[in-house]
C-alpha positions as CSV (number, residue, x, y, z in Angstrom):
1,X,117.7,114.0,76.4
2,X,114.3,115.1,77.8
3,X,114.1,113.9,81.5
4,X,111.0,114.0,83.8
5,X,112.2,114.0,87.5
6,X,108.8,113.2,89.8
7,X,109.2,115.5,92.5
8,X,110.3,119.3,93.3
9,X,112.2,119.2,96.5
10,X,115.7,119.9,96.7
11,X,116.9,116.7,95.0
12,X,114.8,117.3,92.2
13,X,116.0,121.2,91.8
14,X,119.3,120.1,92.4
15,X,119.2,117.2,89.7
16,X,117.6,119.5,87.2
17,X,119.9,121.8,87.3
18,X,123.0,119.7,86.5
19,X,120.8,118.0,83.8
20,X,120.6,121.5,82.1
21,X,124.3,122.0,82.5
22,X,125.3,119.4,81.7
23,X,122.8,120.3,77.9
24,X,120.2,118.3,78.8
25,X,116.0,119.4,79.2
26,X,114.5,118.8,82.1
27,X,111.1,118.8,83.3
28,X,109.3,118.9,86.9
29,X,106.7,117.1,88.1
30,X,105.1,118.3,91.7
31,X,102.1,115.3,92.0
32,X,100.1,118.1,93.9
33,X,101.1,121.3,91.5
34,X,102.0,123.1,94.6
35,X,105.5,122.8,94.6
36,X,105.9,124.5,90.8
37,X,102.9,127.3,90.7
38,X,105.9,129.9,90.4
39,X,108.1,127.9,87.7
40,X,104.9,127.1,85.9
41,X,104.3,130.8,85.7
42,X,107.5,131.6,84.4
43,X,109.9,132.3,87.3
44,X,113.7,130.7,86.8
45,X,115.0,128.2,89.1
46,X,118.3,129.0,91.0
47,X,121.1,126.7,92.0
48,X,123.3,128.5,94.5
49,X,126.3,127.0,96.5
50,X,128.6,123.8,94.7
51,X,125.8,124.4,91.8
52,X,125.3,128.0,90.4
53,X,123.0,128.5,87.2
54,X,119.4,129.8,86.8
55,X,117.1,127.4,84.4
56,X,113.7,127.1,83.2
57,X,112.6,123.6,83.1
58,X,109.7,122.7,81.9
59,X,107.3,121.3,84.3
60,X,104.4,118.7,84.0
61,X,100.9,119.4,84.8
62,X,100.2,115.0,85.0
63,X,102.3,112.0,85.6
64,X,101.0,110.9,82.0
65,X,102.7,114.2,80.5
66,X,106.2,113.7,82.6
67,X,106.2,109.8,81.3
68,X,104.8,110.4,77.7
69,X,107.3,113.4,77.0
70,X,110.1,112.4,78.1
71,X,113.1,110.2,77.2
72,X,114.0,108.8,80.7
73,X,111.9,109.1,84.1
74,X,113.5,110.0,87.5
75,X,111.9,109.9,90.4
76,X,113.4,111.9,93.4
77,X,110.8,112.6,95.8
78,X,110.9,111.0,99.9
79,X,110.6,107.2,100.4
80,X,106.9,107.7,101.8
81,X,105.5,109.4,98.3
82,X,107.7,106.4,96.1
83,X,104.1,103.7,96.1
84,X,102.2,106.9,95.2
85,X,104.5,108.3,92.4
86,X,105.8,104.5,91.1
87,X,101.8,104.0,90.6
88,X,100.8,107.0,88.8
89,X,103.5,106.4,86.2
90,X,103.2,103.0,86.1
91,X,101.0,102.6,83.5
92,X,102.2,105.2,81.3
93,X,105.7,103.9,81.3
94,X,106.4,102.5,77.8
95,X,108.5,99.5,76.9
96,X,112.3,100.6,77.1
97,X,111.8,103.5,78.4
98,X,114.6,104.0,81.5
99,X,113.5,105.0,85.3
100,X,116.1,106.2,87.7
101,X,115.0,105.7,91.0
102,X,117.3,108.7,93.7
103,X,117.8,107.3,95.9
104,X,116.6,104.1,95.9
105,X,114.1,102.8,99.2
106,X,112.1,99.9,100.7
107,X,112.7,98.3,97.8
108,X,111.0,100.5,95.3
109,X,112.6,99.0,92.0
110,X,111.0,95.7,92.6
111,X,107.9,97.0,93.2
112,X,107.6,98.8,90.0
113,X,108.8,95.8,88.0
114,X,105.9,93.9,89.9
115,X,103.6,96.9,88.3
116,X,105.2,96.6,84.4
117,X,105.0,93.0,85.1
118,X,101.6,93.3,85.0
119,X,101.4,95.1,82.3
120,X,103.2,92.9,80.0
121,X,106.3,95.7,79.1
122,X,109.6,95.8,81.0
123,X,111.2,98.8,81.3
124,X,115.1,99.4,82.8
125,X,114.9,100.2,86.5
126,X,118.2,101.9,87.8
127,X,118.8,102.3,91.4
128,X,121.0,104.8,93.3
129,X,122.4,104.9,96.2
130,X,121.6,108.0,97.3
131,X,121.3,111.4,95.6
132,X,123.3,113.5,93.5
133,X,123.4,116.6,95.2
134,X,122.8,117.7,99.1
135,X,121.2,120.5,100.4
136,X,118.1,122.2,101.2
137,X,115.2,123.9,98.9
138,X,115.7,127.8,99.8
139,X,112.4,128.9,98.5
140,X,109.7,127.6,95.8
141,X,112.1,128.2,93.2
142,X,115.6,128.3,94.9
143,X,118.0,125.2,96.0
144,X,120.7,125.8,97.7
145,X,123.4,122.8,97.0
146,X,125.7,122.2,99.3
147,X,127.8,119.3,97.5
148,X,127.7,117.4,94.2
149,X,128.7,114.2,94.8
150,X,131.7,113.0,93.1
151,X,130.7,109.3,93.5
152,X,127.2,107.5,93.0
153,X,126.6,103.5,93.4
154,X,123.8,102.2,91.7
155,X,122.6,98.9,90.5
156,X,119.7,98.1,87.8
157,X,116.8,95.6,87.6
158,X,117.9,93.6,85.9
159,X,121.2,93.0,86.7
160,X,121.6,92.7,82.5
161,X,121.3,95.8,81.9
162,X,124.1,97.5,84.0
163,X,126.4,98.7,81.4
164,X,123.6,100.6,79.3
165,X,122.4,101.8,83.0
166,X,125.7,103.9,83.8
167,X,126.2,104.5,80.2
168,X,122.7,106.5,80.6
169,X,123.6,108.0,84.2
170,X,127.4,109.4,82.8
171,X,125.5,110.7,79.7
172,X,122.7,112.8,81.8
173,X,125.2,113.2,85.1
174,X,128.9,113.2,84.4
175,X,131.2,110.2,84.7
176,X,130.8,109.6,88.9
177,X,128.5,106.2,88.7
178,X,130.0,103.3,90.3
179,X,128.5,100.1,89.7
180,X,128.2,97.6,92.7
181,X,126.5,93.9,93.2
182,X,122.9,94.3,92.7
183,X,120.2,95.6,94.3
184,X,120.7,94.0,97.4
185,X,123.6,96.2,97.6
186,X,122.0,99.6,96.9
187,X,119.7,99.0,99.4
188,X,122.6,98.7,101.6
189,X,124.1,101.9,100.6
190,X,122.3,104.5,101.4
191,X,123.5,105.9,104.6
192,X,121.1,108.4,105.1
193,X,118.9,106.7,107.5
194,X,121.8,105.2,109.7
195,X,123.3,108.6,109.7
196,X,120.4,110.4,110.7
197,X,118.7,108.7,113.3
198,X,122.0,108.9,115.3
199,X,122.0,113.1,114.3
200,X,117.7,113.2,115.1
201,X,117.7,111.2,117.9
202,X,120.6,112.9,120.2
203,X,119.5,116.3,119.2
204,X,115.6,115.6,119.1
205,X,115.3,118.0,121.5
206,X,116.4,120.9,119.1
207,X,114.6,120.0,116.5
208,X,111.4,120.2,119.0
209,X,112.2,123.3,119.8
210,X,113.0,124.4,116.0
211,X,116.3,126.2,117.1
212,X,119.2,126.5,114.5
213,X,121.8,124.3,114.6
214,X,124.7,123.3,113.0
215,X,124.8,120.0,112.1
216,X,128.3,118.7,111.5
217,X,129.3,120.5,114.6
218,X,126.8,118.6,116.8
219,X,128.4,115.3,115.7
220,X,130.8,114.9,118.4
221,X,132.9,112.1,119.2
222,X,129.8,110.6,120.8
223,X,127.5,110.5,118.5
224,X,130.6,109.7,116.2
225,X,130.8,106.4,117.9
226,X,127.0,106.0,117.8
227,X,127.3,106.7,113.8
228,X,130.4,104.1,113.5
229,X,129.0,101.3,115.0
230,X,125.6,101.3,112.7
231,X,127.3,101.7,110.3
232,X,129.5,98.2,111.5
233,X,125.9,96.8,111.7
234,X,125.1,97.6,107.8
235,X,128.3,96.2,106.5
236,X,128.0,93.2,108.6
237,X,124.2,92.3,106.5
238,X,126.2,93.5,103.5
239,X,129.1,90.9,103.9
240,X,126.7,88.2,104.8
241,X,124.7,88.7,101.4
242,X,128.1,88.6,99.5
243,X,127.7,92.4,98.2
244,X,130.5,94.9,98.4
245,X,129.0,98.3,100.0
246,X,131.1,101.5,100.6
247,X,132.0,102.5,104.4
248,X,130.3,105.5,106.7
249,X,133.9,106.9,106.4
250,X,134.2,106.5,102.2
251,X,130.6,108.2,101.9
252,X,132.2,111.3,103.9
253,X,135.3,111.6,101.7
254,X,133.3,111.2,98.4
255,X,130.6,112.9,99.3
256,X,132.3,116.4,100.6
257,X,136.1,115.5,99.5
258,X,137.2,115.3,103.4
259,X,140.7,113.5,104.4
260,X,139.4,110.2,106.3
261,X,139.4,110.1,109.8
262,X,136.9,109.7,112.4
263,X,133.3,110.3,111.9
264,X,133.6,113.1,114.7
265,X,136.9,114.3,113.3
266,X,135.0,114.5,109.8
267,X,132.4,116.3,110.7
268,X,134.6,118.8,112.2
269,X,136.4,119.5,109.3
270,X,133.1,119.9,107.8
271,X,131.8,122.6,110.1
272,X,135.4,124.4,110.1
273,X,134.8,124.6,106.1
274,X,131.7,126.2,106.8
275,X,129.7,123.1,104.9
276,X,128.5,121.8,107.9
277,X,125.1,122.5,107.2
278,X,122.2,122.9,109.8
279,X,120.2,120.3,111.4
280,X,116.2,120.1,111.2
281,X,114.3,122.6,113.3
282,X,111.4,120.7,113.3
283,X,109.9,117.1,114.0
284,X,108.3,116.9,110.7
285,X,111.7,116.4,109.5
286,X,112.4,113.5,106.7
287,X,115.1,112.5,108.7
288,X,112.8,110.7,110.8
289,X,109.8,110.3,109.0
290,X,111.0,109.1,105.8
291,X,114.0,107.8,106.8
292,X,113.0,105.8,109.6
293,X,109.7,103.5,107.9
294,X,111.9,103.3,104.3
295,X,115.8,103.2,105.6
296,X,116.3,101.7,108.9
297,X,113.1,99.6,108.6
298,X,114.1,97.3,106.2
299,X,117.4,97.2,107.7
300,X,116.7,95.8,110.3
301,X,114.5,93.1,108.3
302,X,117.5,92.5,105.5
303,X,119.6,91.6,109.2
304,X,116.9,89.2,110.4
305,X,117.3,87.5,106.8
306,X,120.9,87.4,107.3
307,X,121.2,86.0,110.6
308,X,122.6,89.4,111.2
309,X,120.6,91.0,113.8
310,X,120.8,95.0,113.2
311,X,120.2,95.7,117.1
312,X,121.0,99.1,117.0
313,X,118.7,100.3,113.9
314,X,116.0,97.8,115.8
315,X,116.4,100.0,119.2
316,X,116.6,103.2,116.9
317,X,113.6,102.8,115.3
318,X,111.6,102.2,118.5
319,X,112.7,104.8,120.3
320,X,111.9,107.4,117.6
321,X,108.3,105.6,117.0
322,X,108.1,106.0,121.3
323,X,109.2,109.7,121.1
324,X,106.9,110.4,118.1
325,X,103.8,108.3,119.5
326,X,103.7,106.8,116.2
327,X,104.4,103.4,114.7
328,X,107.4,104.1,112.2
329,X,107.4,100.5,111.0
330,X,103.4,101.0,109.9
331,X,104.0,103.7,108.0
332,X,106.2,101.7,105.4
333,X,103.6,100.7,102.5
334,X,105.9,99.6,100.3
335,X,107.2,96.4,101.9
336,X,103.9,95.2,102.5
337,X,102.9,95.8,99.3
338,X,105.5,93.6,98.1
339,X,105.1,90.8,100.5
340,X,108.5,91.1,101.7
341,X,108.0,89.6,105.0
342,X,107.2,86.1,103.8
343,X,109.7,86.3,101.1
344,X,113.0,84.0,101.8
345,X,116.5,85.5,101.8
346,X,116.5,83.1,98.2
347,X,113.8,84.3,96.8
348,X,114.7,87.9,97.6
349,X,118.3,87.3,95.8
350,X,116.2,86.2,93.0
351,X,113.8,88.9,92.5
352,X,117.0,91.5,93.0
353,X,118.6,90.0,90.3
354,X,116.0,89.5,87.3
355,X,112.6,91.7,88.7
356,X,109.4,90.3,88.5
């Protein structure tokens, strides 16, 4: 199949090159054109690490070509460029045709059922829970992939077309799609944010200082704790919407293949495997300024909803906007966009279910 993935960050790379191992013909789309200048002039792209092969996708010069020549859409770009890329491709989006949305945020999915909506054509929307490889983009045209995960959750909008959803994602991806409750629940899957406002915020000061630093190591039975009890917060939403979500501790075990144990203890298996990885070495890191506005953010408003308060993303959140200067809950322009606010937790179940 011919895939367009919107983005060319480390997701994308990743995800393209397990689409081309796996005999499939992807193509890249950067929205500036920075991101691909090399591929577009005819350098490979490398995987290294738990994904080795060297590819040449083809890559898009317009959101119109990535949508109008391909078979399925993926967007994998950060939550704060998801509005932007959702309404370039919008309109070229035909009736049918499949978007994968890794990893899912703020609610993306709805949104861009809002936008088809109003274009009279409904298109399946699948959501992840998070993304199918992790790692870091080593250069312009060099990832290098630290894990493949062995286990994905996602959900669709609508709910009906589940089955022919993870039929598509085995297909392109490899049989490691779990399907779970909904939307609702994806958006309560991604650990991501949880994870790493606990890892930005008690090493902030490294990241200021852009010294390298091993991340797994850093998590120590402190910041364990810290990690453990957000994530008690999450599940508690999760159990009071009636969706079935995977714990802190499962994510770990699928996504590196470590023995459960304790957070801290995890992590320190990690770093004595040597896939510990390193922490951000700057401020300008997604793992505040993505993850904050488009992961904890709505969060903490799914709690409110709930009658679940998520206190500690709340506190989280402010603190980073404090140490920042900057409002983190602003900076979220999807939300708004859908009215989420003034929507009621029934009306929310609703529009998860069936879309706009």
């Amino acid at each position: 199949m011919r895939v367009s993935i919107l983005g060319a960050g480390a997701a994308a790379y990743g995800a393209a090159a397990q689409l081309s191992i796996n005999g499939h013909d992807p193509m890249l789309w950067s929205p500036s054109g920075r991101g691909t200048v090399e591929l577009a002039a005819g350098a490979p792209l490398r995987a290294r690490g738990a994904i080795e092969t060297s590819i040449h996708p083809r890559i898009a010069q317009s959101a119109k070509e990535a949508v109008t020549e391909s078979d399925v859409v993926m967007l994998a770009m950060p939550g704060n460029a998801h509005k932007m890329a959702l309404e370039a491709t919008a309109e070229h989006l035909r009736e049918g045709q499949p978007v994968i949305i890794s990893s899912h945020a703020s609610f993306g999915a709805l949104y861009l059922s809002r936008l088809l909506a109003a274009r009279g054509i409904r298109a399946p929307i699948i959501a992840w829970g998070t993304t199918l490889t992790t790692g870091r983009k080593a250069s312009p045209t060099e990832a290098a992939v630290n894990s493949l995960r062995s286990k994905i959750d996602i959900a669709t909008v609508p709910e009906s077309g589940l089955d022919e959803g993870h039929a598509l994602c085995t297909a392109l991806f490899g049989d490691r799609f779990v399907k779970r409750d909904g939307l609702l629940a994806i958006a309560l899957s991604n650990l991501n944010p949880q994870n790493h406002l606990a890892i930005a915020l008690f090493n902030l000061t490294r990241m200021e200082r852009g010294e390298r630093w091993g991340q797994a190591e850093n998590v120590t039975p402190a910041v364990g704790r810290v990690m453990e009890l957000l994530d008690a917060e999450r599940l508690a939403i999760a159990e009071a919407f009636e969706v079935s979500v995977r714990t802190i501790k499962e994510h770990y075990a699928f996504s590196y293949q470590l023995p459960v144990a304790s957070i801290a203890e995890m992590n320190a298996e990690l770093h004595q495997r040597g896939n510990g990885g390193f922490g951000p070495a700057t401020l300008t890191s997604r793992y505040v300024l993505e993850d904050a506005p488009f992961g904890l953010l709505p969060t903490v408003l799914l709690g409110r909803l709930a009658g679940r308060p998520a206190t500690l993303h709340e506190a989280g959140l402010t603190m980073l906007s404090a140490a920042y200067g900057r409002d983190f809950v602003g900076d979220n322009d999807l939300l708004p966009a859908l009215g989420f606010e003034q929507m009621s937790r029934e009306q929310l179940r609703e529009r998860a279910r069936t879309g706009f």
